[in-house]
MARDODO-541518 format. One record per residue: x, y, z of N, C-alpha, C in turn. Coordinates in steps of 0.2 Angstrom, whole numbers, plus 5000, padded with zeros to 4 digits. Layout:
XYZXYZXYZ ...
This chain:
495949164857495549194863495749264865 495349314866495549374867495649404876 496049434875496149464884496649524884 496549554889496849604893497249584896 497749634896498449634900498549684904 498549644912498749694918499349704920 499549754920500249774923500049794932 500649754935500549784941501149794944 501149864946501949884949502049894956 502249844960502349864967503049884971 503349884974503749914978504349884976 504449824974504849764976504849734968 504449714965504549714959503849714953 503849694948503349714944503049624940 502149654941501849604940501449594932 501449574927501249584921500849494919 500249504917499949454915499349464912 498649414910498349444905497649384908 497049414907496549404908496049374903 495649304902495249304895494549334900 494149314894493549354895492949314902 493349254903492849194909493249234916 493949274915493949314920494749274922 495049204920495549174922496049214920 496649194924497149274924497549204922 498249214916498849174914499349224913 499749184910500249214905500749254910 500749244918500949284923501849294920 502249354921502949364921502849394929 503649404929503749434934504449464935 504649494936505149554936505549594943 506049574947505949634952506349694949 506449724957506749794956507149794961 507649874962507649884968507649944970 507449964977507350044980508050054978 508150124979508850154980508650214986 509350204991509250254996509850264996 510050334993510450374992510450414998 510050445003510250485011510050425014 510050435020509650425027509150455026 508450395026507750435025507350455020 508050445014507950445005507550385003 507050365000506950314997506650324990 507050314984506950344976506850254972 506850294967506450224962507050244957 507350234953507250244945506950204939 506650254939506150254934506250224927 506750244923506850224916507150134918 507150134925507450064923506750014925 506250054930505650004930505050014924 505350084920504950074912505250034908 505950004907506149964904505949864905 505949904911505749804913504849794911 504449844913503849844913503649824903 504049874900503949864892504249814891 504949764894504949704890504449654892 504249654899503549594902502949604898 503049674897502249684891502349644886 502849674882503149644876503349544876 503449534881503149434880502449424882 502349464888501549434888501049464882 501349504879500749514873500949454868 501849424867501649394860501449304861 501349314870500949234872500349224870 499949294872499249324871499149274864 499649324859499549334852499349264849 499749214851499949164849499249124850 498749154854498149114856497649164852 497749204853497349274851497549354849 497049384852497149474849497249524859 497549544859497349584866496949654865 496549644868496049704867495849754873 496449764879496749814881497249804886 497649854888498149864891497849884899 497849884904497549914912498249904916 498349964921498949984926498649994931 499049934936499049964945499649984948 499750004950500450044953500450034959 500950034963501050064970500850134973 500350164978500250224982500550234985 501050274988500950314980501850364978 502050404975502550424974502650474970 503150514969503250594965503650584959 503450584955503750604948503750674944 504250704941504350754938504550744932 504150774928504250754921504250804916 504850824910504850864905504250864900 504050904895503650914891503650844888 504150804886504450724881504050664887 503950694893503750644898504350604902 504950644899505650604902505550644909 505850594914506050604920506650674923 506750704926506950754928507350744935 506850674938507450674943506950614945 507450544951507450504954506650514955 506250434954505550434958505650444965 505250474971505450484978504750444982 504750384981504450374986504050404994 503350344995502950374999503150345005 503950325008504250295012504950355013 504950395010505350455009505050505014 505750525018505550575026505850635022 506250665017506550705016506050765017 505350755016505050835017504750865023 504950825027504850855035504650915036 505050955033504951055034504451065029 504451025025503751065019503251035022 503050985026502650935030502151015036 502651025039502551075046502251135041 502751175036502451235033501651215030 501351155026500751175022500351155029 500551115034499951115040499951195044 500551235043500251305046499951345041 500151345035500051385029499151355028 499051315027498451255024498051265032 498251215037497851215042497751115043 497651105047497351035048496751025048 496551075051495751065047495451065041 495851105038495451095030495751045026 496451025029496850985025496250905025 496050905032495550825031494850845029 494850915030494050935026494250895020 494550955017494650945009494850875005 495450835008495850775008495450715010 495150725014494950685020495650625024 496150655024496650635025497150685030 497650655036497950695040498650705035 499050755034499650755029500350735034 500450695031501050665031501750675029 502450675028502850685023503150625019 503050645013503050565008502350545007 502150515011501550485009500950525004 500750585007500250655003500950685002 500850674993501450694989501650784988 501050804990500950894991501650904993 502050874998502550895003503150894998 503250814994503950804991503850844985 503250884983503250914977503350984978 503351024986503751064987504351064989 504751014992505651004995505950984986 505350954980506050984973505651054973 505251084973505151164971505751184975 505851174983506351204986507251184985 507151134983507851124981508051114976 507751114971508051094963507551154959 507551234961507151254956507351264950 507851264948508151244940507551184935 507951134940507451064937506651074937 506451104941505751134944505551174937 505751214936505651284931505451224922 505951164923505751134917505251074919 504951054922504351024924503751044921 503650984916502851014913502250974915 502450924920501950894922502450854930 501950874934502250814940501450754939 501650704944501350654945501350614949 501250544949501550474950501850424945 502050384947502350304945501850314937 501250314939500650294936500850334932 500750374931500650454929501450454921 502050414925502450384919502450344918 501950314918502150224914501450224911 500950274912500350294905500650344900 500950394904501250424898501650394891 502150334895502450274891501950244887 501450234887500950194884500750244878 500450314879499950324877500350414876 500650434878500850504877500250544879 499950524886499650574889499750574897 499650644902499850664906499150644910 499150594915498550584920498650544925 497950554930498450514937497550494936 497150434939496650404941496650434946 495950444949495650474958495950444962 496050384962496150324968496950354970 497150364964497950404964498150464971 497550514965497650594966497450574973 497050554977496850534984497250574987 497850534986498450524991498950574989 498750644985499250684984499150744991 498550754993498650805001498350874996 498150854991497750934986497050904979 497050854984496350804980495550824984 495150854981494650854984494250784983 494050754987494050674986493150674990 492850704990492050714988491850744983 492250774980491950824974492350804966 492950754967493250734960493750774958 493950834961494350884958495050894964 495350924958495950964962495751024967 495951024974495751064977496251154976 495751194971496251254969496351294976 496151284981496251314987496851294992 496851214993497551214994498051204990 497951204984498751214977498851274977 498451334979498651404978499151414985 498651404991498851424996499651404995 499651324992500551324994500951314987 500751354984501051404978501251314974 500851284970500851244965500451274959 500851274954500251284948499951234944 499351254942498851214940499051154933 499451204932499451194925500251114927 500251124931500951064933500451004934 500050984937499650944939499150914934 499350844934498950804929498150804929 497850784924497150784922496950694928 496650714933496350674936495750624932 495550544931495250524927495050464932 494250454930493950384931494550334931 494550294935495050234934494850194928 494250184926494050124922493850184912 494150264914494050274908494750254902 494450244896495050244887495650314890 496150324893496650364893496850384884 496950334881497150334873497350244872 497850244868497850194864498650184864 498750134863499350104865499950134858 500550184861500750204855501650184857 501650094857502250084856502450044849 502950064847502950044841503049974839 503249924844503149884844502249854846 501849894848501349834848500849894843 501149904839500649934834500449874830 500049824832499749794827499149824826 498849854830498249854833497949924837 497649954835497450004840497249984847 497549964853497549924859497149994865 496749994868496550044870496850024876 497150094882497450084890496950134892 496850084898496350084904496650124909 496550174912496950204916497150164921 496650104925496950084931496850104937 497150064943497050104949497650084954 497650134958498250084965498050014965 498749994967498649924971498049894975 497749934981497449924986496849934983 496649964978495849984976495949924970 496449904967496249844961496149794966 496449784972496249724976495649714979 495149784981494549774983494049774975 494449794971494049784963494049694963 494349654966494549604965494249554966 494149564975493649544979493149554978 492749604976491949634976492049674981 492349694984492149734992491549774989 491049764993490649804993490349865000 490049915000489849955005489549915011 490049935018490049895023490449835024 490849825019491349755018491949775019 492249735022492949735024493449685021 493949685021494649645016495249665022 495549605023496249615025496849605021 497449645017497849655016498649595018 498949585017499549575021500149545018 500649595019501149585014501749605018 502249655015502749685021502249715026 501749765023501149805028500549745031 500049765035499749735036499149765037 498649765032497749835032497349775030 496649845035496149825036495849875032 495349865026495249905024494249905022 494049955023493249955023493049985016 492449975014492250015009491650065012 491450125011490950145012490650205009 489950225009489850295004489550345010 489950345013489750405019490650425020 490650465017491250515017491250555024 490850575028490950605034490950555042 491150485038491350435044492250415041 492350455038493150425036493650465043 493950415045494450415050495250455049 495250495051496050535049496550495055 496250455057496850395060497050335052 496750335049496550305041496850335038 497050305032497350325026496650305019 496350375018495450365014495850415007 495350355004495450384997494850364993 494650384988494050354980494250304978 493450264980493650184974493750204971 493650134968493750124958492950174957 492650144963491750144959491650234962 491350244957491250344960490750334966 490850394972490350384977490350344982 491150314982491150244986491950284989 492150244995492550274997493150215000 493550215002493850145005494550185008 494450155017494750185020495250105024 496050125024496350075025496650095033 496550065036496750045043497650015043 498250055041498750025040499250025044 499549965045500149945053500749935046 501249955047501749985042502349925041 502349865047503049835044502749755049 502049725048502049665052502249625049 502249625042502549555039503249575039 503549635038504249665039504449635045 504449635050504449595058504549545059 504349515055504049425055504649405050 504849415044505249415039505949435041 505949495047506649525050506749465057 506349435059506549375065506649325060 506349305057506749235054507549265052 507749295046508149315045508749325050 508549355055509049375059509249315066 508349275066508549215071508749135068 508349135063508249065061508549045055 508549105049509049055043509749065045 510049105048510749095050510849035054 510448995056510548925059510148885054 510248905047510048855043509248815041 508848865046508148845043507948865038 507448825035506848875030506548895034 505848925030505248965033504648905038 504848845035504348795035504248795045 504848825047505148815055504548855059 504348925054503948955058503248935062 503048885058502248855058502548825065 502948785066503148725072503548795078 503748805078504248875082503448915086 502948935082502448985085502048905090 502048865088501748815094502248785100 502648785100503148755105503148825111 502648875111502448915116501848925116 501548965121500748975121500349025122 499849035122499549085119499749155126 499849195124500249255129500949235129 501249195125502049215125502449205131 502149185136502449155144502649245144 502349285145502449375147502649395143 502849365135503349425132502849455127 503049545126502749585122502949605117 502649595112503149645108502749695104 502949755102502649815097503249805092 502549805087502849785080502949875077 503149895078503349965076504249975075 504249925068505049925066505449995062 504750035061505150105059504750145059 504350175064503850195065503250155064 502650205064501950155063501550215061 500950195057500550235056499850205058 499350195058498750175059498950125066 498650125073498350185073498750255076 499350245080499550295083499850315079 500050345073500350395068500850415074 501750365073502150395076502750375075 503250425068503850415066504150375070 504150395076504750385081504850325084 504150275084503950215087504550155084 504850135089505050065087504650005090 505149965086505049895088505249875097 504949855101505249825105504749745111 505249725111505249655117505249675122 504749655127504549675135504349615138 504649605144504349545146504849485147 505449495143505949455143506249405151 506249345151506449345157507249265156 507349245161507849185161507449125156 506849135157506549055153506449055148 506549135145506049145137506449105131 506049095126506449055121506249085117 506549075111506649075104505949065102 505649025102504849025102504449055105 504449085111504149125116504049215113 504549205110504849295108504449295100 504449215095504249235089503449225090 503349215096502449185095502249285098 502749315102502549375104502549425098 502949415093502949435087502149425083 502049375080501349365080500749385083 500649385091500149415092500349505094 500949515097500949595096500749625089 500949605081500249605077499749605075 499549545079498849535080498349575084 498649595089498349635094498549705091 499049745086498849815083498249795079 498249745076497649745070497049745072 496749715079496449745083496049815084 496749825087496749905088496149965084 496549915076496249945069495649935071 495549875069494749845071494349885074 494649885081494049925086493750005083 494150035080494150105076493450075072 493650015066493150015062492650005065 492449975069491849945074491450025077 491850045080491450125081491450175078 491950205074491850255069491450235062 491550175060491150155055490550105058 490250115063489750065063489649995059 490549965058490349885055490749845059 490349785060490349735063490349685061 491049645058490449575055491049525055 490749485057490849405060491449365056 491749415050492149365043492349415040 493049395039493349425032493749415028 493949445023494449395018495049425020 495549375017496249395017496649365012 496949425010497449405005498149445003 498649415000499149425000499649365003 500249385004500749315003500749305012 500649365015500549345024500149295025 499449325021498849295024498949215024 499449185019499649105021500049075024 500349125031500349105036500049075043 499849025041499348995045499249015053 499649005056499949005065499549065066 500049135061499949195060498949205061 498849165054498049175055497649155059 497849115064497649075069497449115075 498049145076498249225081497549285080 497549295075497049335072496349345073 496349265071495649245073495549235078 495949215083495749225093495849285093 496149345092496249385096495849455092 495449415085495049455085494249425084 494349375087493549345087493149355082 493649345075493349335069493549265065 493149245060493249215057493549255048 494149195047494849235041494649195037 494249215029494349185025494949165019 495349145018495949135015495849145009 495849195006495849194998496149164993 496049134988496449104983496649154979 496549204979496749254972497549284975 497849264973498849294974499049354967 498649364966498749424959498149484961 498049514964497449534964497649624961 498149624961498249694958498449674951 498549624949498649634942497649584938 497349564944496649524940496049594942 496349644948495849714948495849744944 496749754941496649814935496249774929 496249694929496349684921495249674923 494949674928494149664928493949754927 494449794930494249884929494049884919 494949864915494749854910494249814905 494149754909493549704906492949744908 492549804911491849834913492049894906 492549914906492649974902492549944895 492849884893492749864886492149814886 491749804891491149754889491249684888 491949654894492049594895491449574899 491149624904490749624911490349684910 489649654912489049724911489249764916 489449784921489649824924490449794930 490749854932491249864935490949814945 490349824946490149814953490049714953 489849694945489749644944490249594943 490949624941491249604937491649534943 491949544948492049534953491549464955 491049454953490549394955490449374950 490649374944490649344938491149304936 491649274941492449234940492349224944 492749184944492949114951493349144956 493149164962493749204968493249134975 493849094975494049034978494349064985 493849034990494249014997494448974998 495448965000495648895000495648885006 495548925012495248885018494948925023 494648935028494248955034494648955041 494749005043495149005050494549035055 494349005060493948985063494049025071 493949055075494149075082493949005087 494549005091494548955096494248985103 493648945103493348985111493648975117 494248935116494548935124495048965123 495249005119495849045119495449115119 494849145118494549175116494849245125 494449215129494549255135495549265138 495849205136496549235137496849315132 496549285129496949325123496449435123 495949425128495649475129495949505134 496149465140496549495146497249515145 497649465139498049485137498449565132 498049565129497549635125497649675129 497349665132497049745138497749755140 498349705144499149735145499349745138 499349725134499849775128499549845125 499049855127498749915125499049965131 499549965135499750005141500450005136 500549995134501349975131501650045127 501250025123501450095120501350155122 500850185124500850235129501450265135 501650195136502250195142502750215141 502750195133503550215129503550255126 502950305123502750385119503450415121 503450435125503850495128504650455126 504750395129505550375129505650375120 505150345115505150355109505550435107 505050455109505350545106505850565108 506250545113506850565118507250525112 507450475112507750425109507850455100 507350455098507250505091507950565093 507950595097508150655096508950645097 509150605104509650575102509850535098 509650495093509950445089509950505082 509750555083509950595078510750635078 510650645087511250685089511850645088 511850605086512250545088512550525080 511550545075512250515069512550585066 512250645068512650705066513250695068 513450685073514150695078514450615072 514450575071514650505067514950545060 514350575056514650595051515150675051 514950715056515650785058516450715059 516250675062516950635064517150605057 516750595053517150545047517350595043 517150645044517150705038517950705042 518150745047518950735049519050695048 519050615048519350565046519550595041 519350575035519350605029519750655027 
């Protein structure tokens, strides 16, 4: 039997498995990795060692395929997004630098005077960030490594070296270049007006392509039995709405360490710069993500720190969120574990408990964890309600959060929706491999392809209408919260910087 093989590379580790043509995904491996954070605010990848692990998963799950059949392409979803610098040979030049990397702060402030904010979300349709719109850490190496820079024959992403690997050619998918801060993302092109303005050459920047076009032909010498054709691919977050079917006007929730709300639409002049917007898979479509930065990170950081040190599993949390009640007995919490982005874009933002008093318990603080969550996602919500004109009674979810029951229970009272639970737990490695199945003629089209497989809801989260009105009086105080604490955030920034500079001048005299 013949199938495609998806590779999918996320943050933490790497996903590889193979699709037959009924659309059922097998043969899954699985791989981790790990960041490397060499400064405070550094977060790098290397790369020769996640192209290593990625070509041995290939290399078993092709000769599983083999043993039943022939694989008849190769398709890649990456993580969005990251900077790679790459020699003429495609070899790496320096450490991947991740979209969680603060290092370009001063390049961040110059392309917004230099460029403008205005034209940046003209052109982008995105506000520029450092790290995340890769424009910034692609000028902090021009600035500090111009040696290494002067031999760059192509930058990129993740994506951009792990096609290369495949196929010996330099390209990034739309869905990619979106998120570089010099993407024209209604028109398909690199925008030559901010690449000049902040002195990038053209000629450094990869050939932008359809997610679903033949990049070339798989040129490892081990799987040369076959001319195997590689799909370009797409991020993560667009193979998942490939996945789902999202279609224009449909929304999808995310949830994993992050936690997004993400819409699809073909009205480009309703995308949000509170959003993080980029190009479907599909041309002409747009999908803009509503993203809260660390709610599964929160939830994962209080067990760890309250509850397996006294020897529980995870199983604790379902039973621990009910032994209190809905509002926490007063306690608040803002899920802003290192800053936030969507919706108040504010490095500075932490995490904090409000409301603490002599009765609170252990239970009380994690159910505030939960709905303080639940109440940012909201937040999101209400943006997509009135900047987007969509309003609709249900949505899917998916990802390892989403089967957090309690968690989902929260959601749907506090956001008077109905959570469809999705069964799909692969959805970056079964997006890219349906991209690839429309391009070789698994599926009459890419729009199709997604309602042609079996994409199972394993259950229904329902809103309870006696908690309905609690949890809306509720809402209304934590929306003063953050506000309250704007200013003490930025104060405290600036301090805990003066603090660790003076830390490292004192060890330097130790030493």
């Amino acid at each position: 039997m013949s199938h495609i093989i998806g590779i999918d590379i996320g943050t933490s580790g790497i996903k590889v498995g193979a699709m037959n043509k009924e659309g059922e995904l097998g043969f899954l491996e699985y791989q981790p990795y790990s960041l490397l954070y060499p400064k405070m605010g550094w977060v790098e990848i290397d790369l020769e060692d996640i192209w290593e692990k990625t070509r041995n998963l290939l290399l078993k799950v092709r000769h599983q395929v083999e043993a039943e059949g022939a694989v008849d392409a190769i398709s890649l979803s990456t993580f969005c997004n990251s900077s790679v610098f790459l020699n003429e040979k495609g070899e790496p030049l320096y450490p991947g630098i991740l979209y969680l990397d603060q290092r370009s702060k001063e390049e961040a402030d110059w392309v917004k005077d230099v460029v403008g904010e205005e034209l940046l979300f003209k052109v982008t349709k995105n506000r520029l960030e450092p790290g995340m719109y890769t424009v910034t850490t692609h000028l902090w190496f021009k600035n500090h490594h111009p040696e290494l820079y002067e031999q760059t024959y192509k930058w990129g992403n993740l994506s951009t070296f792990i096609l290369h690997k495949l196929t010996g050619n330099f390209v990034m998918d739309w869905t990619q270049s979106s998120f570089t801060g010099m993407y024209d993302v209604e028109n398909y092109q690199w925008s030559q007006e901010i690449y000049e303005k902040v002195g990038v050459d053209r000629e450094r920047l990869p050939e932008v392509v359809d997610p679903s076009s033949i990049i070339g032909y798989c040129s490892l010498p081990e799987l040369i039995t076959s001319s195997i054709p590689v799909i370009a691919g797409a991020a993560d977050t667009a193979c998942s709405a490939t996945a789902l079917g999202i279609g224009i006007n449909e929304m999808f929730e995310s949830v994993g360490t992050s936690n997004v709300l993400t819409v699809c639409t073909n009205q480009p002049g309703r995308l949000d710069k509170r959003f993080l917007n980029r190009c479907h898979v599909i041309k002409n479509r747009w999908l803009s993500h509503g993203a809260m930065s660390f709610p599964g990170a929160a939830i994962q950081w209080f067990y760890d720190q309250f509850l397996k040190p006294e020897g529980h599993s995870k199983a604790i949390l379902d039973e621990l969120c009910k032994q209190s009640s809905p509002g926490s007995k007063g306690v608040f919490f803002l899920p802003y574990m290192q800053g936030e982005r969507a919706p108040i874009w504010d490095p500075n933002a932490r995490g904090v408990f409000v409301g603490i008093h002599l009765n609170t318990t252990k239970a009380d603080m994690y159910r505030a964890v939960l709905e303080g969550c639940s109440f940012g996602l909201r937040q999101i919500n209400e943006i997509i309600e009135t900047k987007y004109q969509l309003r609709t009674g249900s949505f899917s979810s998916i990802g390892g959060g989403a089967k957090n029951r309690e968690w989902a229970r929260i959601k749907a009272n506090v956001l008077n929706r109905s959570i469809q639970i999705k069964d799909i737990s692969e959805t970056g490695v079964l997006g890219t491999c349906l991209i690839a199945g429309a391009a070789i003629g698994y599926f009459s089209s890419l729009e199709t392809a997604a309602k042609e497989i079996s994409n199972n809801t394993i259950y229904t989260v329902e809103p309870e209408q006696g908690q309905l009105r609690i949890y809306d009086e509720v809402y209304k105080v934590f929306n003063q919260l953050y506000p309250s604490l704007q200013s003490f955030f930025a104060l405290s920034a600036v301090e805990s910087s003066k603090v660790e500079e003076q830390v490292e001048e004192d060890n330097k005299v130790i030493v």
